[in-house]
C-alpha positions as CSV (number, residue, x, y, z in Angstrom):
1,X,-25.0,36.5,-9.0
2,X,-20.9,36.9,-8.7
3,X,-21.3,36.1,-5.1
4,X,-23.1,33.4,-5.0
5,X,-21.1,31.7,-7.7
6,X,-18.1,32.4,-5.5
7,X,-19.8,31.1,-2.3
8,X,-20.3,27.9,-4.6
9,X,-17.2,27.5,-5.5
10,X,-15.9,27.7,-2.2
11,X,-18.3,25.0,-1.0
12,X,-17.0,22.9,-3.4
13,X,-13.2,23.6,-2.4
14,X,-14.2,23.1,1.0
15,X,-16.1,19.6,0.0
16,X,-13.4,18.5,-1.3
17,X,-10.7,19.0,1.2
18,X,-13.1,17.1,3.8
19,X,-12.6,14.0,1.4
20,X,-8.9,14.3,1.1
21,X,-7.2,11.7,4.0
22,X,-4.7,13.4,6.2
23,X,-1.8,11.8,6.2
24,X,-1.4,10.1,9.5
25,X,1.9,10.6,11.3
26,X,3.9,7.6,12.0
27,X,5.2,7.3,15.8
28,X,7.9,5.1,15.9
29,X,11.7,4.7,14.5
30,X,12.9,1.9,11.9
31,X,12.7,-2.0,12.8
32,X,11.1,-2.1,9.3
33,X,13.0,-5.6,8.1
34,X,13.3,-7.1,11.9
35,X,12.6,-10.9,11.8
36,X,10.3,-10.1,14.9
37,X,7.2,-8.2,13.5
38,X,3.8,-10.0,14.8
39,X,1.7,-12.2,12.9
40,X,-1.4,-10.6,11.6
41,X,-4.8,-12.1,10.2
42,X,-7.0,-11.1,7.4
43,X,-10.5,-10.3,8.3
44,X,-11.5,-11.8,4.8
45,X,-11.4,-15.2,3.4
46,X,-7.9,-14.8,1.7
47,X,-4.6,-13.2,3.0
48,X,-3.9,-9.8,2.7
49,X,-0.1,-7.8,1.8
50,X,0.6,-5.8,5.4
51,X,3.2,-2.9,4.8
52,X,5.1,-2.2,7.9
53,X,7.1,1.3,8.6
54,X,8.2,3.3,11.4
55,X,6.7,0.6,13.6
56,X,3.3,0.8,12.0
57,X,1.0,-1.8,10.2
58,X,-0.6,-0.7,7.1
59,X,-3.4,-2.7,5.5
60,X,-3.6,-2.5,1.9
61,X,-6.0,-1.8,-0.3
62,X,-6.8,-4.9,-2.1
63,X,-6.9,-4.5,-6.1
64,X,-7.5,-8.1,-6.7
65,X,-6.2,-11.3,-5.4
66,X,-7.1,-15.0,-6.7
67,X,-6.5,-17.4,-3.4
68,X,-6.5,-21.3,-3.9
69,X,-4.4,-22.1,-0.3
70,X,-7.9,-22.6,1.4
71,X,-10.8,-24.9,1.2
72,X,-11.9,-22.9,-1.7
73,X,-10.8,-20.8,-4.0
74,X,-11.5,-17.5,-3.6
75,X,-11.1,-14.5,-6.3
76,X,-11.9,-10.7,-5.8
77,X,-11.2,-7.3,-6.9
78,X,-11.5,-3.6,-6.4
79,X,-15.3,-2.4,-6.5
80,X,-14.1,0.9,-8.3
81,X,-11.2,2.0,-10.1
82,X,-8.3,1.6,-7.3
83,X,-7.2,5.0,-7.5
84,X,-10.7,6.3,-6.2
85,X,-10.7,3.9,-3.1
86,X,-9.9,6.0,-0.3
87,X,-6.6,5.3,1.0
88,X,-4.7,6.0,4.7
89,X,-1.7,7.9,4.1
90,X,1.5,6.9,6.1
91,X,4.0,9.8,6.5
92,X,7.0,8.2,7.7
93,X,10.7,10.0,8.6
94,X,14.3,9.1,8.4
95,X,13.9,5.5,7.3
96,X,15.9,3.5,4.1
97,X,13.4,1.2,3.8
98,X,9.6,-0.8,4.2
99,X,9.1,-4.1,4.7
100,X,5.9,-6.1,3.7
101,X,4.6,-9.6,5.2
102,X,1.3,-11.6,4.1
103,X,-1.2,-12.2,6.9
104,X,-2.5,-16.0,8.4
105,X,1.2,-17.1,8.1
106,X,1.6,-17.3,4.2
107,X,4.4,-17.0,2.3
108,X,5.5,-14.9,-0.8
109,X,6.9,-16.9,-3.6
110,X,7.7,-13.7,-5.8
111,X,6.8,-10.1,-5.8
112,X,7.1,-6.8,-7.7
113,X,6.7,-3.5,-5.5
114,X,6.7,-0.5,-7.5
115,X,6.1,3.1,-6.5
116,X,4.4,5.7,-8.4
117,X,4.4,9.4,-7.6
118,X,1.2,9.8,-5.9
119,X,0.0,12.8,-8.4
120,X,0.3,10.7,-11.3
121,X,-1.8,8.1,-9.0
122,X,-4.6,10.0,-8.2
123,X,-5.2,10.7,-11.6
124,X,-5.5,7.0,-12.9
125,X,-2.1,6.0,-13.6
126,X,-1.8,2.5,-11.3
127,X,0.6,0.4,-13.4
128,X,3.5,2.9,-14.0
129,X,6.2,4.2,-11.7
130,X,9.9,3.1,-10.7
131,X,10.5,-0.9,-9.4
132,X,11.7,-0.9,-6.0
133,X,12.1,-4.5,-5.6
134,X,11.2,-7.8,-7.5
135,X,12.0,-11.1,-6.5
136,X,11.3,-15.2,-7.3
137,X,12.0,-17.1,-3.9
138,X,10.1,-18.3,-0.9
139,X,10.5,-15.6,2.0
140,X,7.9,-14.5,4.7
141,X,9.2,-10.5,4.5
142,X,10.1,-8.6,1.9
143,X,12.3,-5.4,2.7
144,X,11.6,-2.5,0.0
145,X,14.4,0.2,0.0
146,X,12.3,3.5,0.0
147,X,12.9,7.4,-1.6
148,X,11.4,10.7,-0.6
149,X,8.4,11.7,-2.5
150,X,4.8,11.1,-2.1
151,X,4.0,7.8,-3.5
152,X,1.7,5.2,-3.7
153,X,2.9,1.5,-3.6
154,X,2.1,-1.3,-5.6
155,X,2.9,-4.9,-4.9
156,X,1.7,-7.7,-7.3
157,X,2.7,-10.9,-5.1
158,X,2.2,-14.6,-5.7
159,X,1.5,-16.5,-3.4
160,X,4.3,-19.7,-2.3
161,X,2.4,-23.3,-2.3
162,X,0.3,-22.0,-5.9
163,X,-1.5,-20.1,-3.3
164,X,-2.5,-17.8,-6.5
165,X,-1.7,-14.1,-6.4
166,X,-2.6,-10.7,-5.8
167,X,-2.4,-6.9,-6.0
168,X,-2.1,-4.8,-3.1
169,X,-1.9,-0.9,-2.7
170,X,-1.0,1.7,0.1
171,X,-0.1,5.5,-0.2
172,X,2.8,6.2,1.8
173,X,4.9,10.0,2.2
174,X,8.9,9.7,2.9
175,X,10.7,12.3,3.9
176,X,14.5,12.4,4.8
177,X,14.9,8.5,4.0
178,X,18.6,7.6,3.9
179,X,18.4,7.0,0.2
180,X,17.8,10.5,-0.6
């Protein structure tokens, strides 16, 4: 009886380690803020947050976003508690900061980009965590200065033209950043 309750719980450690993303190694250095990133487009009917680092594009996991800057409005959340979506993990090197652009050529009228520590993430907590950049005027990128620490990211952006808004989250792992 011992051993089998022992092989079971090692099936279930085992389970769940097949379910946890890796993070995924970032291959290139900085150019996180250059004015020359390419244009992306969103495969869905409203535009999506892309975080760029190391010289990789991350798409976000949508939370919810109400768009009104096409022929019809569009709203949409999260089928599931965000934290429980499953997430690719950026593990970036060396860098003092992110930047974040909106696909099909929209612009940001304001944002808030906070970062919570990824453990108090991935057990429910996706409101809290430390501002690392708010701001009320039209731009098309948005540089985030970055810490070490395992994080995940949260940026609630409006949309410029009353385009409407949205929320927008990737997991991201920093090590050695120039901010410390």
């Amino acid at each position: 009886m011992h051993g089998r309750s022992l092989a079971a719980l090692l099936a279930v450690g085992i389970l769940a380690a097949a379910c946890t993303p890796t993070p995924t190694a970032s291959e290139a250095a900085g150019g996180a803020c250059a004015e020359d990133l390419p244009p992306r487009t969103s495969p869905t009917d409203y535009p999506v947050a892309v975080l760029h680092a190391a010289g990789d594009d991350l798409p976000p996991v949508v939370g919810e976003v109400e768009w009104r800057g096409g022929d019809e409005p569009v709203s949409t959340v999260a089928p599931r508690a965000i934290h429980l979506e499953r997430f690719t993990v950026l593990q970036v090197q060396g860098l003092s900061e992110v930047s974040l652009r909106m696909t099909d050529g929209v612009a940001v009228a304001g944002w808030h980009v906070s970062a919570i520590p990824d453990v108090d993430f991935r057990s429910g907590d996706t409101e809290g965590g430390t501002e690392w950049s708010s701001g009320s005027e039209v731009a098309d990128l948005i540089c985030v200065p970055v810490t070490d620490g395992a994080w995940a990211i949260r940026a609630d952006i409006t949309f410029a033209d009353d385009g409407g808004q949205g929320t927008f989250y990737w997991r991201l792992n920093v090590s050695e950043s120039t901010n410390g």
